[in-house]
C-alpha positions in Angstrom: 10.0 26.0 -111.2 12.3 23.3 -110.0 11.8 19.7 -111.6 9.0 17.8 -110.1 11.4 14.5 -110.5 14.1 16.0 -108.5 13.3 14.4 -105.0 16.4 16.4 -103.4 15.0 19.6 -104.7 11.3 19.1 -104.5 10.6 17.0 -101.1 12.3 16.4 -98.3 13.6 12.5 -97.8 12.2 10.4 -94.9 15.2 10.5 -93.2 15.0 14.4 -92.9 11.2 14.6 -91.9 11.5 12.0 -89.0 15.0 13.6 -87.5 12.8 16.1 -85.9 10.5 13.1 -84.5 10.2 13.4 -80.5 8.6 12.0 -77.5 6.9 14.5 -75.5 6.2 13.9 -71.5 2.6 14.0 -70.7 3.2 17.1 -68.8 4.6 18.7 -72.2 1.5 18.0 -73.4 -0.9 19.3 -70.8 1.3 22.5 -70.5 0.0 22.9 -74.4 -3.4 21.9 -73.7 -4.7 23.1 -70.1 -7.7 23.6 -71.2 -8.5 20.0 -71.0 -7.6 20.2 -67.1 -10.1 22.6 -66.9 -8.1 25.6 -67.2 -10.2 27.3 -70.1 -10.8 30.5 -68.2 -10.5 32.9 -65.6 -13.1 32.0 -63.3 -13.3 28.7 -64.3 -9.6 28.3 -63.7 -9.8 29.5 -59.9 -12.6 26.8 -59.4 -10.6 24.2 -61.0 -7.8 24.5 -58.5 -10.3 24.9 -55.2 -12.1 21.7 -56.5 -8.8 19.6 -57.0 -7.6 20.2 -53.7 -10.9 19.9 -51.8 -11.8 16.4 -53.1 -8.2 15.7 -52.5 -8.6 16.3 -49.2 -12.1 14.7 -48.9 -11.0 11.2 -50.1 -7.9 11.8 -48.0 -9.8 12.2 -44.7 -12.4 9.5 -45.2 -9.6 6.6 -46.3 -8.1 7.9 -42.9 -11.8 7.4 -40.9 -11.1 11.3 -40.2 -14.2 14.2 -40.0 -13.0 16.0 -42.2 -12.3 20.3 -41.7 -10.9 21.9 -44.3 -10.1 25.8 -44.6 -10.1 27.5 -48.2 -8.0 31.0 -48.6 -8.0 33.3 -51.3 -6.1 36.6 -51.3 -6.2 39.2 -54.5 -2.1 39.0 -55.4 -2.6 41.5 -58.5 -4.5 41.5 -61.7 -5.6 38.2 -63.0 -3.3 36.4 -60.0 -4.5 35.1 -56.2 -3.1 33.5 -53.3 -4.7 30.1 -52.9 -4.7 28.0 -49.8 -6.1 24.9 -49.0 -5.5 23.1 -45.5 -6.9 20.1 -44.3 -6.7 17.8 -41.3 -6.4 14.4 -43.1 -3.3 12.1 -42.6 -0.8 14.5 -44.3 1.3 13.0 -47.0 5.0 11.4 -46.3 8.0 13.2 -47.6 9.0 10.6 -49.8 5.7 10.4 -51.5 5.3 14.1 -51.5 6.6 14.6 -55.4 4.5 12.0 -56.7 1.6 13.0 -55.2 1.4 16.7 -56.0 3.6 17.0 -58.9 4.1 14.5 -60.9 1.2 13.7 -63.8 -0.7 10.3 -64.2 0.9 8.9 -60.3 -1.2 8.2 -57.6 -3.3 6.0 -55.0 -6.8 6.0 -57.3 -6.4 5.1 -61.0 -6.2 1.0 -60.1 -8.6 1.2 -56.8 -11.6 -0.7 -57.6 -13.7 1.2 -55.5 -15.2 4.8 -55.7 -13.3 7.9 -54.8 -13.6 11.2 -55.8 -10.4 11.6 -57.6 -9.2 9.1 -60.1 -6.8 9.5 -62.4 -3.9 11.3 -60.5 -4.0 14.8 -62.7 -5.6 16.9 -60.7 -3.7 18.4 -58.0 -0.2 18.1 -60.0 -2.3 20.0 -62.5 -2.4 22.5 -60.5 1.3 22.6 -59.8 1.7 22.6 -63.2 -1.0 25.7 -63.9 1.1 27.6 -61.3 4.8 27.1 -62.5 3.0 27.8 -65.8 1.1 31.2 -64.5 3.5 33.2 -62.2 6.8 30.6 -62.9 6.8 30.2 -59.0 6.1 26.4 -57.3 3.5 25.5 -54.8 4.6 25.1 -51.2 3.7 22.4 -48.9 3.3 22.4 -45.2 2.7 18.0 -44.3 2.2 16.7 -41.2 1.8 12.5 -40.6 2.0 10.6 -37.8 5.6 10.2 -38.0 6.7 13.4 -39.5 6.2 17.1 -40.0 7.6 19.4 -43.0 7.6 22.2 -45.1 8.9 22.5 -49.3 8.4 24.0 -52.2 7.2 22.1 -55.2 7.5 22.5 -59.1 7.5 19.9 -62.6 9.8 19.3 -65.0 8.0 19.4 -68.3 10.5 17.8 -70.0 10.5 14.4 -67.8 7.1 14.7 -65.9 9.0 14.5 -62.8 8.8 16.5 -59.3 11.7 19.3 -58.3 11.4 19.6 -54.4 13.2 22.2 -52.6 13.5 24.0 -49.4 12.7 21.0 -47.3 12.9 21.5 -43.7 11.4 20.2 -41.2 8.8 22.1 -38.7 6.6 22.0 -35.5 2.8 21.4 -35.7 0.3 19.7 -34.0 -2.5 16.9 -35.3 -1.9 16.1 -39.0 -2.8 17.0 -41.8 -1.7 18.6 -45.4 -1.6 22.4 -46.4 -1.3 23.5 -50.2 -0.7 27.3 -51.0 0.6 28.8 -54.2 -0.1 31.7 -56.0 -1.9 31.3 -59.1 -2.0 33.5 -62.7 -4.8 33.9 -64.9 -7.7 33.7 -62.9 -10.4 35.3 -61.5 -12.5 35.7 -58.2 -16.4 35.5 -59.1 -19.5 35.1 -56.8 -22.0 33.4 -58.9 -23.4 30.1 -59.7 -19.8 29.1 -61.1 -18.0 30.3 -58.6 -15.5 29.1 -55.5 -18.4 29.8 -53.0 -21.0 28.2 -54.7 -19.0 25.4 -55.3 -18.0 24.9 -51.6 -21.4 25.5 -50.7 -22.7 22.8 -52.7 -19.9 20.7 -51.7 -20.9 21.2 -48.0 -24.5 20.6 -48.5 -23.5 16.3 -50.3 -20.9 15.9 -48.0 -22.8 17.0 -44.5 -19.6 15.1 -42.5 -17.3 17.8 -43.3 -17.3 21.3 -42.1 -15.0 24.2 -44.5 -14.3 27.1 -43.8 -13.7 30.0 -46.5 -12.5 33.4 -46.7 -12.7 35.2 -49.7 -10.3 38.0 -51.5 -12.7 40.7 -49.0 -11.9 38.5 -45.7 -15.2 37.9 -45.7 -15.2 34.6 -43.8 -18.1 31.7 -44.3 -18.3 28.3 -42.3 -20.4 25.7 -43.7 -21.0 23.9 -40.4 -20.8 20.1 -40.0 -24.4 18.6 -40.2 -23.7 15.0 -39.4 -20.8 13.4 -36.9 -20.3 10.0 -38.9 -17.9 9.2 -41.5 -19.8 7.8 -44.8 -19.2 3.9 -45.3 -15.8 3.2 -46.2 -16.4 2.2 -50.0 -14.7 -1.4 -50.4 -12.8 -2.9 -53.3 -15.1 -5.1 -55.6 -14.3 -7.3 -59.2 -15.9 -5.5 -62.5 -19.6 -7.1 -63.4 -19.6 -9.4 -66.3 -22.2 -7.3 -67.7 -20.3 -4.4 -69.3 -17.2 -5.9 -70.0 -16.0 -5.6 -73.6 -13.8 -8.3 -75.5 -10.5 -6.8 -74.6 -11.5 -6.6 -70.8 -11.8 -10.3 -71.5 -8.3 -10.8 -73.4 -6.9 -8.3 -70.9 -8.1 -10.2 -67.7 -7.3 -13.6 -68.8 -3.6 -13.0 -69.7 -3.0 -11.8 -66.0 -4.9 -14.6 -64.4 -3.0 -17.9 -62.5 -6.1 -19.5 -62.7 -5.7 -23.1 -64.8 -9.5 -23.2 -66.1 -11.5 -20.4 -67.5 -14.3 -21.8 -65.3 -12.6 -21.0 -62.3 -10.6 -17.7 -64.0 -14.3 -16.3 -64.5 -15.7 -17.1 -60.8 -12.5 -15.2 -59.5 -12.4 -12.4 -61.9 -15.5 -11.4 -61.8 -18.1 -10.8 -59.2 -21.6 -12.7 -59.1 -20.5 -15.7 -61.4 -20.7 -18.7 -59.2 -21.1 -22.2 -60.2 -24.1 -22.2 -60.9 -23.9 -19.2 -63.6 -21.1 -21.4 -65.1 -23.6 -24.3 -66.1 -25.5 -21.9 -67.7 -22.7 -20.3 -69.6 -22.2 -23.5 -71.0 -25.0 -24.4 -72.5 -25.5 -20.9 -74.1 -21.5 -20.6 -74.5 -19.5 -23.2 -77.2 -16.1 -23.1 -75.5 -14.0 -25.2 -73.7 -14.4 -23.9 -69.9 -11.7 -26.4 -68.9 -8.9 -25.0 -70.7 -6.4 -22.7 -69.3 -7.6 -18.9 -69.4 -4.1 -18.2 -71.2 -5.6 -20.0 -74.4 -8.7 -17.6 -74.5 -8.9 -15.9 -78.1 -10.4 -13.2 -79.7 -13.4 -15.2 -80.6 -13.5 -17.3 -77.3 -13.8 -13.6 -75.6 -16.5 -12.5 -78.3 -18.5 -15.6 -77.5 -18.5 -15.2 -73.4 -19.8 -11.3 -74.1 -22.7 -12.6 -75.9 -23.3 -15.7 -73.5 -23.3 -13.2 -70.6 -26.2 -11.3 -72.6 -28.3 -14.2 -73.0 -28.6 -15.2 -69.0 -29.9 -13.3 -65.8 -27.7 -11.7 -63.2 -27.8 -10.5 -60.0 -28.0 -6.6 -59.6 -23.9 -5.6 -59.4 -22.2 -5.3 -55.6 -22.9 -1.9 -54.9 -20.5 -1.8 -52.0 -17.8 -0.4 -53.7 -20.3 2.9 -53.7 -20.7 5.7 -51.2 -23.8 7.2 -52.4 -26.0 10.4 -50.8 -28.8 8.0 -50.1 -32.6 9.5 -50.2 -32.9 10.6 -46.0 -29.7 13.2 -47.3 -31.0 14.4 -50.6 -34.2 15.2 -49.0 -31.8 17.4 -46.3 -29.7 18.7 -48.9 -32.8 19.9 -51.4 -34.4 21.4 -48.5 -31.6 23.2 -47.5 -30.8 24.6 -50.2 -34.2 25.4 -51.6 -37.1 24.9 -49.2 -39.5 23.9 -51.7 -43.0 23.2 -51.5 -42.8 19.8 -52.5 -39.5 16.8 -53.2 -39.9 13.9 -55.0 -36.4 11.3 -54.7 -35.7 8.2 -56.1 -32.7 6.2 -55.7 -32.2 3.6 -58.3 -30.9 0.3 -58.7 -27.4 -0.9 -59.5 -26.2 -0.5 -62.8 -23.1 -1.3 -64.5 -21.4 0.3 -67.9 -18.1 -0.6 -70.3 -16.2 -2.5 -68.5 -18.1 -4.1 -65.9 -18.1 -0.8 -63.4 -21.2 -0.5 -61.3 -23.0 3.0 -61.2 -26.0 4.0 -59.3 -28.1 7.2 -60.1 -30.0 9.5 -57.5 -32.3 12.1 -58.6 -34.8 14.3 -57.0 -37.4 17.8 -58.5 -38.1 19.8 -56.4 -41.1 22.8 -57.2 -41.9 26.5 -55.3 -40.0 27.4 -52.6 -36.6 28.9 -53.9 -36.5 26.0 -56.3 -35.7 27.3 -60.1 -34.3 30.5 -61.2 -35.7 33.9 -61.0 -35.5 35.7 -64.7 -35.0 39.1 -65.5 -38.8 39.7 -66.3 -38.9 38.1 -62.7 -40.3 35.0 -63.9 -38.9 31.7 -63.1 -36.8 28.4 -65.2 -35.7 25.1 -64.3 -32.2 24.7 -62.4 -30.2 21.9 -62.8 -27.7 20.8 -60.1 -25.2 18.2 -61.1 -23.0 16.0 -59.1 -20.7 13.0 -59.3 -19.2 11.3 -56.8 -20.7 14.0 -54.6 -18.5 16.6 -56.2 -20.4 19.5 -58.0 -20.4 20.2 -61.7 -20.3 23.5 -62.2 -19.5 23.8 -65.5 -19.6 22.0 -69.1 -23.4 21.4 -69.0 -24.2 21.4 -72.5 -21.9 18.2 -72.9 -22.9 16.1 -70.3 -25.1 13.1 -69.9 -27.4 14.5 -67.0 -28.5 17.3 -68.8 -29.1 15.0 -72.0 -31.0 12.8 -70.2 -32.9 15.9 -68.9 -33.6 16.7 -72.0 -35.5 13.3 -73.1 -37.7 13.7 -70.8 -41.5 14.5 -71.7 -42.0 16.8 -68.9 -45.5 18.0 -69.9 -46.7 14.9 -69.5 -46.2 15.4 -66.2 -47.4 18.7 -65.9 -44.1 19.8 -65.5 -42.7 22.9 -67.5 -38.7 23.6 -67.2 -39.4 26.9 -68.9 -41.8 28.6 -66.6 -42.5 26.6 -63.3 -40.0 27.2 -60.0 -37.8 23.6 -60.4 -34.8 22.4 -59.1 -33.1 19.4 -60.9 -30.7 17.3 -58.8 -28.4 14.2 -59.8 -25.8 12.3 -58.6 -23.8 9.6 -59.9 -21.8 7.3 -58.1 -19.3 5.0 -59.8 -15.8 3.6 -59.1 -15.1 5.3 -62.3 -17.0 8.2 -63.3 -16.4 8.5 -67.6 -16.0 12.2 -67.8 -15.6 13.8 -71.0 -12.7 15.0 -70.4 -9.8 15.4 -67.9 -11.5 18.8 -66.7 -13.9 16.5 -64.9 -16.9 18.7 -65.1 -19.3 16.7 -67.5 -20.4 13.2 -67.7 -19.5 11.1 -70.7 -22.9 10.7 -73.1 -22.6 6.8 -72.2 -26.0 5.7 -74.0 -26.5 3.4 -70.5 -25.8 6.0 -68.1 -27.9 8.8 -69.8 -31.3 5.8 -69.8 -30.6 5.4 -66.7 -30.5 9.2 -65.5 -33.9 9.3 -67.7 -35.4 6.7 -65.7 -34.4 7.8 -62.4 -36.2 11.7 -63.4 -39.2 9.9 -64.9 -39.3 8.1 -61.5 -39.6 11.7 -59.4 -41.4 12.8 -62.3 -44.2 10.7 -61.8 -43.9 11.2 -58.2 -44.4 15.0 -58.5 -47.4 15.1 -61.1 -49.0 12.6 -58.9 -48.4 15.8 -56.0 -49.5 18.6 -59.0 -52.5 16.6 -60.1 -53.8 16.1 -56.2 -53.1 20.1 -55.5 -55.4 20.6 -58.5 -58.0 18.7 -57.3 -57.5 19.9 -54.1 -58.0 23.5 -55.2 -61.5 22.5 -57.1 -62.8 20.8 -53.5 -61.7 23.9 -52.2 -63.8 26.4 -54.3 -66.6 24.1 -54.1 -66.7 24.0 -50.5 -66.0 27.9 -50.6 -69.0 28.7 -52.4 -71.1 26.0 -50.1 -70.2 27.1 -46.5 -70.4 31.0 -47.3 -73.9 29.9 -47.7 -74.3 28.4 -43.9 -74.8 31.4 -41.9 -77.6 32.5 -44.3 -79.2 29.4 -44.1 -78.9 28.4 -40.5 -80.4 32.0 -39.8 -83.4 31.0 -41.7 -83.8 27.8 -40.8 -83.9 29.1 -37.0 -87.1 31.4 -38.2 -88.7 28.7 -39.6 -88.3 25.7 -36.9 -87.6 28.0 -34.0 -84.3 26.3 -33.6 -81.2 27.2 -31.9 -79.3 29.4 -34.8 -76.0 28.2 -33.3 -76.8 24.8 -33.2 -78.2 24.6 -36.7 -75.2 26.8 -37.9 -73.0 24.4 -36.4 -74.6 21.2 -37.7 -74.4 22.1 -41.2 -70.5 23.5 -41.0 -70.0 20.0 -39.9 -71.7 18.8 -42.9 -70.3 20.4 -45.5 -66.8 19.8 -44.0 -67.9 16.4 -43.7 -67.9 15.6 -47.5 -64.7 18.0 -47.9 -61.9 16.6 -45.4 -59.5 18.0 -46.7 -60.8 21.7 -46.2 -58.5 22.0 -43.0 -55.4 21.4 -44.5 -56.2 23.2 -47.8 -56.9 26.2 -46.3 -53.4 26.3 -44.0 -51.9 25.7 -47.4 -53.9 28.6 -49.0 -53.2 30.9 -46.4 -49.6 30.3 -46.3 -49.7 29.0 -42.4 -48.3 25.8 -42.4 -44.9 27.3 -44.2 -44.1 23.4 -44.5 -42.3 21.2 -46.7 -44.3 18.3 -48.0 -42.2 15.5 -47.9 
């Protein structure tokens, strides 16, 4: 054995270990990891690249004030590999932003936008660029057509520098605008199912009833999901972060940027909902200078303005930066997906989390109908739908904050069982910036704030619906009482009529309108008990 003391022998010098130190590009990196893009398996794979291109072209059409019609292809191109197309007829994308766009990772219009949008950190469609270099070594090719141009290219990444290679650029002939994406694709997989590309569009169809998509699968089978409504949702606009929310480096961060010469004025311009008013009040709960120059504002200074902003009330955070369902669509949406025999919805509040970035929560339960899932035995569970930003969540379930807040709620003491009743779950978040836990995008971050305020929004239908079960209940008592009263009457009226020497009829009908006297509700309960009314109760 070698002498322990001999460092030249023994262990390599620091000089020798750090010569093989390297930066990596961040498309290196993601090349290693795809799973974290949402490339961790076949079928979850294919969806992955449908989804990034079809919110693409979502936010795409409605920045543009376009309806948006959007056409999704998928051909069988050998084992494991498919032709994917996506066309769209947004506003196309200029040649000279065409690299950026679509293959280069972390570049884009969304990650600094104060306002929501479906994508938003400018991964997801270079991803996929990436995924099919990686896959079949072939690039994507582009068809774009703007205003002011129309062309055709092919499109790859250099791992190495995270930058586009664009080739075969030439220009072509089309009509309108608008942007379509085909490639073929390696290691993935067509499936029909509740994880796969036609669910996903279907769901996609049914929160976002402005746009119409057509699909045709790897069997030309071809599916339109029709356009419901003929208005564009309202444009989202730009808003400052709440104060509530922000953290002590948002505070250091913000202030070192600002031109502002007083923090009192730095904090009305910085933020929204502080006004003069709320700047009295910070300082008499707040032991800082608000007359210095934001520049001077230290770790401490930025400590103390978090905690003053805890002690004083605020108004609810703007909430028009958000393009939410609202509760006239979820009802739509639930009962056309499930006709169910009864919805409760509730759309909460304004909320904000870390960093001052409103959310707002919609929920709705729906029960019967084709609410739930059928189980082998042919009896029923709970189904939970999940959307953010009005983009399905198809997968990653276990991990994210709508089913943990799912899962704190006491549903028997609503009358409620997830186990064995027909239910449908639905929730949507809407945020400027949704905190998924990961860069798949297909779970929301356990943020303590968000997952309360999922709870709260379910106990809300909750309540709603065991309010429904308990009057159904009742509802079926009065009905077996007044059953086993009125099969009486025609007995009774014929012996009455012996007695008095009365009209039978008339008696009969005299004491039918009694009895249904004290049960009103005997009409509607029987429609409902025979199945005639084959209404939703809304």
């Amino acid at each position: 054995m070698p002498p322990i003391n001999n460092a030249n022998e023994t262990v390599g010098s620091a000089d020798s270990i750090f010569n093989k130190f390297k930066e990596h590009s961040i498309s290196e990196f993601f090349k290693k990891n795809k799973q974290m893009l949402g490339y961790s398996g076949l079928a979850h794979s294919m969806v992955t690249i449908v989804h990034e291109y079809v919110t693409n072209s979502l936010d795409a059409c409605e920045e543009a004030g376009i309806l948006p019609e959007i056409t999704v292809s998928i051909k069988d191109a050998g084992e494991n590999k498919y032709w994917i197309s996506i066309e769209d007829n947004g506003p196309g994308i200029p040649k000279k932003y065409i690299g950026k766009a679509l293959a280069t990772i972390l570049a884009g219009t969304k990650f600094n936008s104060y306002k929501q949008q479906r994508g938003q950190q400018g991964i997801g469609a270079a991803g996929c660029t990436l995924f099919s270099s990686m896959t079949t070594g072939k690039p994507i090719h582009i068809e774009s057509t703007t205003l002011n141009e129309s062309y055709a290219c092919d499109l790859s990444i250099n791992t190495i520098d995270n930058t586009p290679v664009v080739s075969n650029m030439s220009d072509i002939n089309h009509s309108g605008t608008g942007l379509k994406v085909e490639g073929v694709f390696g290691e993935i997989k067509y499936e029909r199912g509740d994880r796969g590309v036609y669910e996903y569009l279907k769901r996609t169809a049914l929160v976002n009833p402005h746009c119409q998509i057509a699909f045709i699968d790897p069997e030309s089978e071809k599916y339109i999901f029709t356009r419901s409504i003929n208005a564009i949702p309202k444009k989202p606009k730009e808003v400052k972060p709440h104060p509530l929310g922000l953290s002590i480096n948002d505070i250091i961060e913000f202030s070192q940027v600002s031109q502002e010469k007083k923090i009192s004025t730095f904090l009305q311009n910085s933020f929204t909902r502080v006004s003069p008013k709320k700047i009295e009040e910070l300082r008499k709960v707040c032991n800082i200078d608000f007359d210095k120059p934001p520049s001077e504002i230290n770790w401490d200074d930025a400590e103390m303005l978090i905690n003053a902003f805890k002690k004083i009330d605020w108004i609810a955070p703007d909430a028009s930066s958000l393009s939410i369902l609202g509760k006239s669509q979820i009802k739509t949406t639930v009962l056309n997906i499930l006709n169910p025999e009864y919805i409760s919805v509730t759309e909460r509040k304004p909320k904000v989390f870390y960093g001052g970035i409103p959310f707002i929560i919609e929920s709705a339960i729906a029960i019967g109908g084709n609410a739930g899932k059928k189980t082998e035995d042919n009896d029923y569970t709970s189904n939970i739908m999940r959307f953010a930003n009005k983009v399905p969540l198809l997968f990653d379930a276990g991990s994210c904050a709508i089913t943990e807040a799912v899962k704190k709620v006491s549903w028997k003491r609503y009358d409620i069982d997830l186990e064995k009743q027909p239910v449908s779950i639905m929730v949507n978040m809407s945020s400027i910036y949704i905190p998924y836990s990961g860069v798949g995008k297909e779970s929301i971050q356990q943020d303590q704030s968000i997952v309360n305020e999922i709870k709260f929004a379910l106990m809300d239908c909750a309540r709603e619906m065991h309010h429904y079960l308990k009057n159904k209940e009742r509802d079926k008592i009065e009905m077996s009482k007044y059953k086993s009263i009125i099969k009486y009457v025609d007995h009774l009226s014929s012996d009455l009529a012996f007695i008095t020497d009365m009209d039978r009829g008339m008696i009969k009908e005299k004491l039918s309108t009694l009895v249904e006297s004290h049960y009103i509700k005997k009409k509607d309960i029987e429609e409902t008990d025979s199945g005639e009314s084959g209404e939703q109760v809304i």
